[in-house]
GUZA-757220 format. One record per residue (C-alpha): residue in three letters; x, y, z. Coordinates in pm, 1 decimal, padded with zeros to 6 digits. Layout:
BEGIN
code u v w
ALA X Y Z
...
//
This chain:
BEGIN
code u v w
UNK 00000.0 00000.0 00000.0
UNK 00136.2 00321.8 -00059.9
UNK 00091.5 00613.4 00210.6
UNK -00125.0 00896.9 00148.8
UNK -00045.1 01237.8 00224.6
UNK -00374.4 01374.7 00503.7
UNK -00211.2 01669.4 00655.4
UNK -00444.7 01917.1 00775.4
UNK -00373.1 02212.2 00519.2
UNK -00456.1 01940.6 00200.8
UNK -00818.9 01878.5 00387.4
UNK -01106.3 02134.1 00425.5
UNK -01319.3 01932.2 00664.2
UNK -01536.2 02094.6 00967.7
UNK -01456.2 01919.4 01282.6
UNK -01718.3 01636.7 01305.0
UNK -01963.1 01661.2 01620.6
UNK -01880.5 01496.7 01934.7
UNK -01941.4 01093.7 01910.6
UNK -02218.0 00884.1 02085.7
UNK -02138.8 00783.3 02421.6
UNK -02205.1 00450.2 02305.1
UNK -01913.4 00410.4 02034.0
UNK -01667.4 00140.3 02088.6
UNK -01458.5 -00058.4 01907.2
UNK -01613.8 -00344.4 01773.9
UNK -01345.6 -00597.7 01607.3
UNK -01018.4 -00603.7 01495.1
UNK -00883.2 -00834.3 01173.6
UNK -00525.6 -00971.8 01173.5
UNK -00339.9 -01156.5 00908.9
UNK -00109.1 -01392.2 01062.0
UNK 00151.7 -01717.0 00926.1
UNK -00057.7 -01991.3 01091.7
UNK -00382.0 -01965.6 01225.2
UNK -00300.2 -02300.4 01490.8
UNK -00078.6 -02117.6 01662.9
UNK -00313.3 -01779.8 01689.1
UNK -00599.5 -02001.9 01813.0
UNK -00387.2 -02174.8 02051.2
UNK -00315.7 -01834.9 02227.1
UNK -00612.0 -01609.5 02152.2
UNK -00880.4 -01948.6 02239.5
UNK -00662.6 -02168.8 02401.9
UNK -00463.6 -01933.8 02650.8
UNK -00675.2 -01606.3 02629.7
UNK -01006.5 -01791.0 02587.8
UNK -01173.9 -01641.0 02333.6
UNK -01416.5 -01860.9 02194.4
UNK -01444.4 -01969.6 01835.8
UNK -01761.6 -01927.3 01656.2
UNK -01675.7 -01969.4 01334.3
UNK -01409.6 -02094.1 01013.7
UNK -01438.7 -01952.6 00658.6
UNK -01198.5 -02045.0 00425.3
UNK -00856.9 -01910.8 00558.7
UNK -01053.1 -01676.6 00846.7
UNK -01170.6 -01803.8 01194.7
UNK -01373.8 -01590.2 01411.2
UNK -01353.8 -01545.4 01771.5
UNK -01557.4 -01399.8 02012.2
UNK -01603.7 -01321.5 02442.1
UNK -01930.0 -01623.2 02432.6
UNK -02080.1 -01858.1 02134.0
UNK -02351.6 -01609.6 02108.6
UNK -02143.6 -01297.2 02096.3
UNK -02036.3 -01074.2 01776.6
UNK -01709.2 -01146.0 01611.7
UNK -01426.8 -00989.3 01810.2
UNK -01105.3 -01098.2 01680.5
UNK -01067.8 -01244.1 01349.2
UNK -00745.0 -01407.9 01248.3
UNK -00685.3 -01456.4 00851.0
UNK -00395.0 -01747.0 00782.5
UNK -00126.7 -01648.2 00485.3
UNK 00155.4 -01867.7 00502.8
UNK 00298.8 -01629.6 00272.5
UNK 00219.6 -01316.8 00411.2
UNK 00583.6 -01135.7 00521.3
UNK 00671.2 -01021.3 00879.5
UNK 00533.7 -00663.0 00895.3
UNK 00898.9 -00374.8 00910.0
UNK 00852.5 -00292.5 01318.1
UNK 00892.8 00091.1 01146.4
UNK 00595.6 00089.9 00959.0
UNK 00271.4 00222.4 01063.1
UNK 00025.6 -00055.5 01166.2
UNK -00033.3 -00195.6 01540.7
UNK 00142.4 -00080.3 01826.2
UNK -00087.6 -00294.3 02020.4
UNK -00426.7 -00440.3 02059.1
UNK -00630.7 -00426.6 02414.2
UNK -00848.9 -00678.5 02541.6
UNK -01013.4 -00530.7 02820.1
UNK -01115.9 -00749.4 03174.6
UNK -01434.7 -00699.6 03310.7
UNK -01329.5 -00815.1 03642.5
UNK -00938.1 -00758.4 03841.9
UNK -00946.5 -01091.6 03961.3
UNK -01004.3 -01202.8 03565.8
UNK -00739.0 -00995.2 03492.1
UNK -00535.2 -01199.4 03764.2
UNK -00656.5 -01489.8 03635.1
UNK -00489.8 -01492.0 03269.2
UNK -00189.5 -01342.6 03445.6
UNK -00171.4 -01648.9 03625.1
UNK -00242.2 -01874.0 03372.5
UNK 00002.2 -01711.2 03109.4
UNK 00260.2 -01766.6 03372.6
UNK 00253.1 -02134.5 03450.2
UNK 00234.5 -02172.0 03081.4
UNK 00533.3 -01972.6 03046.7
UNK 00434.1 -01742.6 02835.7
UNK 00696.0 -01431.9 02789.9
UNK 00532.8 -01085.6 02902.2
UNK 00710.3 -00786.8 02777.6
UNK 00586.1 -00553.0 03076.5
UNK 00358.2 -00487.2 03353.0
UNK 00236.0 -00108.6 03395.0
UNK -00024.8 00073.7 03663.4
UNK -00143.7 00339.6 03458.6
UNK -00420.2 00456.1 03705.6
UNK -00672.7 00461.1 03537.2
UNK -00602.1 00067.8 03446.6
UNK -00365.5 -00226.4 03512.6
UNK -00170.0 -00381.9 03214.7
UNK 00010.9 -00673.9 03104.4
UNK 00192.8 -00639.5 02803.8
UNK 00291.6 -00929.2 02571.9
UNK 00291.5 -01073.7 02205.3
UNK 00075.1 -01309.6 02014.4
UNK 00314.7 -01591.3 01831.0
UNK 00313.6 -01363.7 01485.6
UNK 00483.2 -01077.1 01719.7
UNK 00136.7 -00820.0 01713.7
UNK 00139.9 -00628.6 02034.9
UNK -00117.1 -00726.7 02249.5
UNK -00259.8 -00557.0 02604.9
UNK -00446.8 -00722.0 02887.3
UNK -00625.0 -00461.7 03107.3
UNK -00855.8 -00408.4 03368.9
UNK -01012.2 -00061.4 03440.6
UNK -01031.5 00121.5 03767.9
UNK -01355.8 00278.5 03891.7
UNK -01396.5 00610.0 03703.6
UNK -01427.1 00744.6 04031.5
UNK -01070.2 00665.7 04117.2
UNK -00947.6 00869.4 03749.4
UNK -00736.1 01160.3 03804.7
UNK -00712.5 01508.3 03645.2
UNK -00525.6 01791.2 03593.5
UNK -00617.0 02139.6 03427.8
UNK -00941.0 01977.6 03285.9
UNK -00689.3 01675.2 03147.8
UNK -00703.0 01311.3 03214.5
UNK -00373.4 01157.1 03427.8
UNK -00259.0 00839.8 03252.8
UNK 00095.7 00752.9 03376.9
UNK 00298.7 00442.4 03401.5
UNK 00384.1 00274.2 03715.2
UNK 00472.4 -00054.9 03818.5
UNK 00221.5 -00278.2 03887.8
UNK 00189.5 -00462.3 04222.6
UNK 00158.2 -00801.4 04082.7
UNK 00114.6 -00962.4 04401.6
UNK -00135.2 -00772.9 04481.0
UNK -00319.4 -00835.6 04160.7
UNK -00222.6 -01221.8 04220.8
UNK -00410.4 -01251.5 04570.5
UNK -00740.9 -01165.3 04396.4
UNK -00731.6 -01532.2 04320.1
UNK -00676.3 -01646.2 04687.2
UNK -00420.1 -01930.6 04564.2
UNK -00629.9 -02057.8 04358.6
UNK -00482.7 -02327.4 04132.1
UNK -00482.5 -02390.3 03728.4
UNK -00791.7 -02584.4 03705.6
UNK -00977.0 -02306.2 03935.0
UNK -00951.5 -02059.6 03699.8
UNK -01217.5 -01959.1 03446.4
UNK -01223.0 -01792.9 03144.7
UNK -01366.5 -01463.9 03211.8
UNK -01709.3 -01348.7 03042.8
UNK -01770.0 -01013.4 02874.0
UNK -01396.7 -00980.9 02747.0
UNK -01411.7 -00693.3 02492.1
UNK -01136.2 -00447.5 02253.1
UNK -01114.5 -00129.5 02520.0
UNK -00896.4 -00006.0 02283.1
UNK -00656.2 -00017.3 01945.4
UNK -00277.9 00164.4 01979.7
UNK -00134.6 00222.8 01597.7
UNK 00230.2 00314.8 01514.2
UNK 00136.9 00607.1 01249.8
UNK 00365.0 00796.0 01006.8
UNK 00270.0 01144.8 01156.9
UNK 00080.9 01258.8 01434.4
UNK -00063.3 01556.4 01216.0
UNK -00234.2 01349.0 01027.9
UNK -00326.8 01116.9 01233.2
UNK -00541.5 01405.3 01470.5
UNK -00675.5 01508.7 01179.2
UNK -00848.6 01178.0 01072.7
UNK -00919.5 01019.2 01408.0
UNK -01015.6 01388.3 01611.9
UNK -01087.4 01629.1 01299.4
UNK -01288.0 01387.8 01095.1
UNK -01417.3 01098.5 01262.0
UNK -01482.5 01301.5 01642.7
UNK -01256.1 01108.7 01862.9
UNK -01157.2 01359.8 02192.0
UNK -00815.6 01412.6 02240.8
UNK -00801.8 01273.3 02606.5
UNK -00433.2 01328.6 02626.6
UNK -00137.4 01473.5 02411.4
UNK 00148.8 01500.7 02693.1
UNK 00301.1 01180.6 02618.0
UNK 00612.8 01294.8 02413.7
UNK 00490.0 01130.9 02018.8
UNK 00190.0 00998.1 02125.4
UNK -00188.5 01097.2 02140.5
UNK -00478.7 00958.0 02290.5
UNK -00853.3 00988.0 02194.7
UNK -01175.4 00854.3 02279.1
UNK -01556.4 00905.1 02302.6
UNK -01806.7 00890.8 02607.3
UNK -01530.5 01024.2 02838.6
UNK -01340.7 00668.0 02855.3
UNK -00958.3 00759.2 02909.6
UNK -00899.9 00638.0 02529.5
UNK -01042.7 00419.1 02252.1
UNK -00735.3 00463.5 02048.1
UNK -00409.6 00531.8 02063.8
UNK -00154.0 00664.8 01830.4
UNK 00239.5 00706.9 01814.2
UNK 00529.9 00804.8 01602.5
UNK 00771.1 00596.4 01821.4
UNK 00940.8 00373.3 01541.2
UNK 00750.7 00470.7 01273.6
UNK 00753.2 00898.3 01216.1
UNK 00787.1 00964.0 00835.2
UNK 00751.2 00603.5 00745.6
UNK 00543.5 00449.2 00455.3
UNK 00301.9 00180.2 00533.5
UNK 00368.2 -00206.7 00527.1
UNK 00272.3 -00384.6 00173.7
UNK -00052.1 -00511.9 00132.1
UNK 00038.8 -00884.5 00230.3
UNK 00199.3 -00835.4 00547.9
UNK 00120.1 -00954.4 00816.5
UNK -00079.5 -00718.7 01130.2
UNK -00353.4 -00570.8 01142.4
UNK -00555.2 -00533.0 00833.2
UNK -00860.6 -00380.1 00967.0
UNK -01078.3 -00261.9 01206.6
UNK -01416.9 -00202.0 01334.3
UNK -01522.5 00119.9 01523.2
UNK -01942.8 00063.4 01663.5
UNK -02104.6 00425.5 01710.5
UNK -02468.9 00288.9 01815.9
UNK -02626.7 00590.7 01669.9
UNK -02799.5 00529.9 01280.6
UNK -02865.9 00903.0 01258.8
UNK -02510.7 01010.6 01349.0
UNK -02382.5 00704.3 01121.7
UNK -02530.9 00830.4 00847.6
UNK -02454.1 01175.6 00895.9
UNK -02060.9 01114.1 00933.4
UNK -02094.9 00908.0 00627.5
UNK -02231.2 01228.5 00445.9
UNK -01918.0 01419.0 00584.5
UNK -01664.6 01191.9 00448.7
UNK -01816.3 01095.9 00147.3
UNK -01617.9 01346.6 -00066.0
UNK -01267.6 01320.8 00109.4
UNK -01002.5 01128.2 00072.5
UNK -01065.2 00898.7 00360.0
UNK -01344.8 00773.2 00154.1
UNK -01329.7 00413.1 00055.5
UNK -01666.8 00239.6 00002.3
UNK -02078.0 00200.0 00182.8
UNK -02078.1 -00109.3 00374.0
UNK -02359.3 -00311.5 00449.5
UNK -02371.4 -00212.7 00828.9
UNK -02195.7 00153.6 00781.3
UNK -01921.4 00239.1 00554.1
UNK -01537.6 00198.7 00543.6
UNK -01275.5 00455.6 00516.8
UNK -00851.6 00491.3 00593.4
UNK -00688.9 00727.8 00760.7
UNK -00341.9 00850.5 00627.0
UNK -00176.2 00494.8 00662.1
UNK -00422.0 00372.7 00460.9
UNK -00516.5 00179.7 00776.8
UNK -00890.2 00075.0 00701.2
UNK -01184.8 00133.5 00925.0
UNK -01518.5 -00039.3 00955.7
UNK -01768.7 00223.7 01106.2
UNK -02133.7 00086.2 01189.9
//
């Protein structure tokens, strides 16, 4: 794919109105080398369940009777995505419960599977690790909104170590075969590498609505609707000035943003119709890309 140059003085767009409270994302597509070895972490470890298998794509969802939440497309051929290109930094599987949270902590551990960091971020607590193909991947519980801190009108994210024995003793020593899979496991959020921050505002904030919930993270933004501390998060890390991944690498190839508003759906569609974010109506909604040509599902 090539890139596609978004920055704010090419686009004369009026800031889109504030999205529903009830937008979320929805789903999230990756392409990956073999899809035994995704299911064996994402169902088998994570326990996602799988609903369904379509030719080279197996859905996954939080229950049998849930909405696709993670789909995972096999290409033995597809090539290891450059760690400079834009794509994901990370995807977040959000915990409706800490001691589900301490759960797959536990049970990652006595299957030894590597974590690449632990972070209190106070409004959440994090594990950080990566699915066999190497995508990024975020386990997380929230903290009561109550308990979120801010500043000057801003929300406080930091990072902190996290106290993993205390997280461990909501299980009470419980062993392996005492832990369940958690119900009601959801994406709380997508974190992209992008190619310019810019640009990036201007698609996810300008265009599509997103609040900026926090820009004082050196490279990196946050946004999100309904007040959540962030839906999505963006970064220029590894990746400022780069041009996107080709076409059959492997990552993230899509994903699906949920507004749970028809009227405001089909207003934003009117909005973007006639930019270059544009790509085609949908059955549910309508797809577009932001600068990366990263592609978006919005229902």
């Amino acid at each position: 794919m090539n890139s596609v140059s978004l920055e704010p003085s090419t686009i004369a767009l009026r800031t889109a109105r504030q999205l529903p409270d009830s937008t979320r994302i929805s789903y999230a597509q990756l392409c990956v080398s073999d899809s035994g070895q995704a299911l064996r972490f994402y169902r088998d470890l994570l326990g996602l369940v799988e609903i369904r298998s379509e030719g080279n794509t197996t859905s996954l969802s939080a229950s049998a009777t849930q909405k696709p939440l993670l789909l995972i497309t096999e290409d033995p051929d597809a090539k290891p995505r450059d760690v400079r290109s834009p794509g994901l930094f990370h995807l977040a599987l959000l915990y409706p419960r800490r001691k589900d949270l301490a759960a797959i902590l536990k049970r990652l551990t006595l299957h030894r599977w590597p974590f690449q960091g632990f972070a209190d971020h106070g409004v959440s607590e994090a594990l950080y690790l990566a699915d066999p193909d190497g995508n990024g991947v975020e386990l997380y519980v929230d903290r009561p909104r109550a308990e979120w801190l801010y500043r000057n009108g801003q929300l406080e994210m930091g990072t902190e170590p996290l106290n993993l024995e205390d997280l461990l003793s909501e299980l009470n020593g419980s062993g392996e075969n005492e832990l369940p899979y958690p119900q009601g496991v959801s994406i709380g959020h997508i974190h992209l590498q992008v190619s310019s921050l810019r640009a990036a505002e201007e698609f996810y904030h300008k265009a599509l609505g997103f609040d900026v919930t926090q820009r004082n993270f050196p490279g990196a933004l946050f946004l999100s609707a309904g007040d959540y501390h962030h839906h999505l998060g963006v970064n220029v890390w590894n990746s400022r000035g780069t041009s996107p991944s080709p076409a059959d690498s492997r990552g993230l190839t899509r994903f699906g943003i949920h507004l749970g508003d028809e009227q405001f759906l089909q207003s934003l569609a009117e909005q973007l119709r006639s930019t270059p974010f544009w790509v085609k109506d949908s059955i549910d909604g309508f797809v577009v890309h932001d600068g990366d040509n990263i592609h978006i599902d919005i229902t």
